[in-house]
N, C-alpha and C positions, 0 to 999 in steps of 0.2 A: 515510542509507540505503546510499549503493551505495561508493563509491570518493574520494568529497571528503568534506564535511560535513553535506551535505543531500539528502534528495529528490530538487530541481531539479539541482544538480550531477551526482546521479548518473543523472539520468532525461536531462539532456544528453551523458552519459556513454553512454550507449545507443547508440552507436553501434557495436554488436553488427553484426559479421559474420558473422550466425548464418545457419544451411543445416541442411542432411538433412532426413528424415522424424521421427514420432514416437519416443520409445523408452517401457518401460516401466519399473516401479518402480527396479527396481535397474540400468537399462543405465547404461552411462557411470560406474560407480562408480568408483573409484578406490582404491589403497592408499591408507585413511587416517593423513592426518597431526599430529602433535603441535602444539598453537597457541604460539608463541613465547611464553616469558616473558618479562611486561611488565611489572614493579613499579609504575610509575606507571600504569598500564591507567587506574586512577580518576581520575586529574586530567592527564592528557596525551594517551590515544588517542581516536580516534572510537569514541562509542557512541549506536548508534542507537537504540534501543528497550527498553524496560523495561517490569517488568509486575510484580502481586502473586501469588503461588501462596500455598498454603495454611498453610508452614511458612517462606518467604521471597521478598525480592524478586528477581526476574534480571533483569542487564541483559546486553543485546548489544550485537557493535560490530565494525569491523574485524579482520581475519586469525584471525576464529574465536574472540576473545576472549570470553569470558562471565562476568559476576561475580554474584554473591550476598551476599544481607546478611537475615538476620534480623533485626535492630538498625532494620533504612531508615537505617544513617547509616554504618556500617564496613564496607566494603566489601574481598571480596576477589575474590582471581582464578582461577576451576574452573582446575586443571591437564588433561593429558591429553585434550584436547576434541578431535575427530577430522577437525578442518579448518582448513587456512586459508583459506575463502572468505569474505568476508564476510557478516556478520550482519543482518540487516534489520530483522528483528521477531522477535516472540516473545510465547505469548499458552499459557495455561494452562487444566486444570481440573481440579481439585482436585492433585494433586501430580501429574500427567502433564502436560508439557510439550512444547511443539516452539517450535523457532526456522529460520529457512529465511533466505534468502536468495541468492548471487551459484552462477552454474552453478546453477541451478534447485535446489538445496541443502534438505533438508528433514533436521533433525536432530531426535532423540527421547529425552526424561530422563526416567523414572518415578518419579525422585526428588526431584522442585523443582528440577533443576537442577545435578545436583550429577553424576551421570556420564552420558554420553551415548552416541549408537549415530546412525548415518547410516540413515536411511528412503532415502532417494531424493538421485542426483545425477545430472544431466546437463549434463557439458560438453561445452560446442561441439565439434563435427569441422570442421572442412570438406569439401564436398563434391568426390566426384571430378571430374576433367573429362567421367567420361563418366556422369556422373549425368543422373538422371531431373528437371530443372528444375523439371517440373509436381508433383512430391513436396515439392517445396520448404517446408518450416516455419520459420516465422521464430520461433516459439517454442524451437524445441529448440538449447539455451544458455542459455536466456533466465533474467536473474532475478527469482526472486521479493520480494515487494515488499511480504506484507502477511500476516496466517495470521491466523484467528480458529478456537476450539475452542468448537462447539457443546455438547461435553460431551464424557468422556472416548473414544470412538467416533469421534465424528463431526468432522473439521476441515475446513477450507477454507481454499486457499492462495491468493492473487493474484500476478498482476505482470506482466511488461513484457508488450505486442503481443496484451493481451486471455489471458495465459494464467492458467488458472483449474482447479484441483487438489482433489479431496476424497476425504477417504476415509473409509469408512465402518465401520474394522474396525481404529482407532486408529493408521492412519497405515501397516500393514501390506502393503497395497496403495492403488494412488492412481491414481485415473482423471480425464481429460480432461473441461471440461464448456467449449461454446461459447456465454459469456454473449450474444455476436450473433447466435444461431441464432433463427430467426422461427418465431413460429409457423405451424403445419400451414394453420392458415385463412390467414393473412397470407400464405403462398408461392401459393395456390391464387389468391387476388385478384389478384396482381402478374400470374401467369400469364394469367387472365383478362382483364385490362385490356393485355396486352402483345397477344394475340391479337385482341382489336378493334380497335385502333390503325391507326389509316389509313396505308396506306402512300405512299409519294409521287408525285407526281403524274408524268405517262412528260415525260420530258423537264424535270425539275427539277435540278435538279446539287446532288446531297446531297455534294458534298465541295467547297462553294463556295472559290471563290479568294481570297474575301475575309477576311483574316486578322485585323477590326479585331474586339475581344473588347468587349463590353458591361460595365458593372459586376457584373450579376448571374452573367455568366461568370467575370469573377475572383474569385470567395468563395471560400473554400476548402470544401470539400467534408468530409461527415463522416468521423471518423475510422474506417477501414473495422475495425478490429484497436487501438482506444487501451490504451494502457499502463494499467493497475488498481494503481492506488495504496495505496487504501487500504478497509476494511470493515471492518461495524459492525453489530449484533444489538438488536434492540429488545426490550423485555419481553412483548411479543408473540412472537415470534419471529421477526420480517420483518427480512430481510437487505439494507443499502443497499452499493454497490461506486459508487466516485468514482473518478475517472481526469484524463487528460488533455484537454484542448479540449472542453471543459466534459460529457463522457459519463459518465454515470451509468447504473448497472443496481439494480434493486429484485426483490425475490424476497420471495413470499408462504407457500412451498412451503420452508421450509428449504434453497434452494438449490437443489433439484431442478431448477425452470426460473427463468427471468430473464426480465426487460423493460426492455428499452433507452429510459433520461432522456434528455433536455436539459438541463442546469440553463442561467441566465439570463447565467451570465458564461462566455464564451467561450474562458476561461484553464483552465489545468488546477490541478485542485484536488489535495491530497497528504496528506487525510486526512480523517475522518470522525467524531464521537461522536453516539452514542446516547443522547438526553437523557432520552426517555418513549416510550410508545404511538404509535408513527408521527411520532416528533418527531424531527428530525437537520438536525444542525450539521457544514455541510464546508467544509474553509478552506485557502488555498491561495494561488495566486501571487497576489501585489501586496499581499498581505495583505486576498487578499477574503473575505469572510464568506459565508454563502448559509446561510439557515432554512427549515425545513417542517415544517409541523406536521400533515401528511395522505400523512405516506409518501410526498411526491414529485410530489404532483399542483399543486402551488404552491410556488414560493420566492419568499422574501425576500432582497435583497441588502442588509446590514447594514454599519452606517458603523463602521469601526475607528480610523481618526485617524492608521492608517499604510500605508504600500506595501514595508514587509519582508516578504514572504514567510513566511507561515507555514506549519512543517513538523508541530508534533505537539499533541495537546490532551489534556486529563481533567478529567473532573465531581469534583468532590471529596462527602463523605459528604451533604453539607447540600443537594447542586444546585448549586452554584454552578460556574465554568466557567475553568479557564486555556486557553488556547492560548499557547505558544512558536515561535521563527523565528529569520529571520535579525538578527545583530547584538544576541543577548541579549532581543530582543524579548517582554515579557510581558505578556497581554492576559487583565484579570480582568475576568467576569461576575459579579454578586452574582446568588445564587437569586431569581426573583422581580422580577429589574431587564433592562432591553431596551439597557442601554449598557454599552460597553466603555469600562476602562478602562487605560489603555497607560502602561507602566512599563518599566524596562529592569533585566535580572539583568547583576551585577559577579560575577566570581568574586574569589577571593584574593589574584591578582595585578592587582586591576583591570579587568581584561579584561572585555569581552562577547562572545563567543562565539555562531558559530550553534549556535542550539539545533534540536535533532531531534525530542525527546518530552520530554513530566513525566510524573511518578505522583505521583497525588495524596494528601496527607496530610493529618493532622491540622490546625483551627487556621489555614484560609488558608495552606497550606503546600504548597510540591510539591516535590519531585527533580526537575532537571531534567537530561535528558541531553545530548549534543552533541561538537565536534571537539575540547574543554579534557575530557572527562569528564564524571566525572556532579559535579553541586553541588546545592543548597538555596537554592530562592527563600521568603520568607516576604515574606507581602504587610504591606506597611506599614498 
């Protein structure tokens, strides 16, 4: 994703010294810049994420790199691409495209990928000394971390500190959405139950001396703003969003509104597929697994056989299921089977590599991307 080789690097990498208020579409733009040529782009730099469009594959990756291959196997490298921030994701419909990423970065090809134009960028300022503190956004710099396109119209962007972007008119303009905002009844209750609350008794000492904390006082508390990973669309249309320390948001609505998960493992997760009708697979630090098969309202924690971290996954045409991670790590699902089976990808020089994401092919077969490039796993 962000500045090393993974998700997790780059979500510990967040240590964004972000400030100001909001901006809009276009504040923060910048003269656009030419992406370094890379020759070996495909077997040397980071590339996070790849995808199929209509006429070709794109992958992204580091300093604005972006390659395409109609083939799935020759890859080359877009010239002239209008950034050097890094790449995160990238996700198509029909030949319109976007990829987003580092400085909240949202770029736009109506070509598969093949020339591009900047939607939206905001980098960080810092704020003045004599700024307004209580304006304070920890989003604005922030990057994004995840993009799904509902269709050619409609897209939705994620990423760090709950920031969450759609736009409705092809990426044209793009408006804020607060997946933690509660519902109108939900604020009304809290309100209600705070005004009943008894207050203390005259003579009780609410700022007691005694400093010894209980266990149920050291838990860590929810995350008020977690980082948004990753999202994923069902054939229904229901939208899942996985994040860090175990939050999850689900959307019945296209996005419109949200409802804030729990999932059962308390780690954050760094990515998401969509298997069926209310069915999603999210998988994440330690190499944990997590199933649902009712949109969220039960998970299953599933045994993988490893604690790599995994960073990307895809269904291939049949059902069946890869996830990749750290240290080469490849974890096959057969359609129809409840166990995973753990294998490791070698590139060319031996190496295993964290891997970021696959696309899926033909034949037990996937691309996989990461800090070596992209290469070819074929499942034995």
């Amino acid at each position: 994703m962000k500045t090393l080789a993974s998700k997790l690097s780059i979500l510990v990498s967040l240590a964004l010294t972000v400030a100001a208020s909001g901006v809009t579409a276009q504040e923060g733009n910048e003269t656009p810049l030419t992406a370094e040529a890379m020759p070996l782009a495909t077997s040397r730099a980071l590339v996070l994420d790849l995808t199929n469009g209509n006429s070709r594959a794109i992958a992204v990756g580091e300093r604005g790199h972006v390659l395409v291959s109609e083939s799935r196997s020759d890859w080359r490298q877009v010239e002239k691409v209008p950034t050097r921030s890094n790449l995160t994701a990238v996700t198509t419909a029909g030949e319109s495209t976007w990829a987003v990423g580092h400085d909240g970065l949202i770029m736009f090809s109506a070509d598969g990928g093949l020339t591009w134009t900047v939607q939206r960028q905001d980098v960080w300022k810092p704020m003045p000394d004599d700024a307004d503190w209580d304006a304070f956004d920890p989003t604005q710099g922030a990057p994004l971390l995840d993009v799904l396109a509902l269709n050619a119209q409609q897209v939705i962007a994620v990423g760090a500190y709950s920031l969450m972007l759609r736009s409705d008119d092809g990426g044209q303009t793009w408006s804020k959405i607060d997946p933690n905002a509660k519902p109108a009844e939900a604020v009304v209750a809290e309100e209600e139950s705070e005004a009943i609350a008894q207050p203390a008794e005259d003579g009780e000492d609410q700022a007691s001396d005694d400093w010894t904390m209980d266990a149920d006082a050291l838990v860590l508390d929810e995350e008020d703003d977690p980082h948004l990973n990753g999202i994923a669309r069902d054939a229904a249309g229901q939208l899942m969003v996985v994040g860090e320390r175990a939050a999850a948001f689900r959307s019945r609505d296209g996005g419109q509104s949200w409802e804030r998960l729990s999932l059962p493992y308390d780690g954050s997760m760094f990515g998401v597929l969509a298997l069926g009708e209310g069915h999603f697979l999210a998988y994440g630090l330690r190499g944990h697994v997590q199933e649902t098969m009712d949109f969220g309202e039960t998970w299953v924690e599933l045994d993988t056989a490893t604690e790599a971290t995994l960073q990307g996954g895809a269904m291939t045409p049949d059902g069946s299921i890869f996830l990749v991670g750290n240290n080469g790590t490849v974890l096959y699902r057969a359609a129809g089977s409840g166990q995973f089976a753990l294998q490791t990808y070698s590139d060319t020089e031996q190496e295993s590599p964290v891997l970021s994401n696959a696309l899926a092919l033909e034949n037990r077969a996937v691309i996989v991307a990461g800090e070596k490039g992209l290469g070819r796993f074929q499942l034995n």
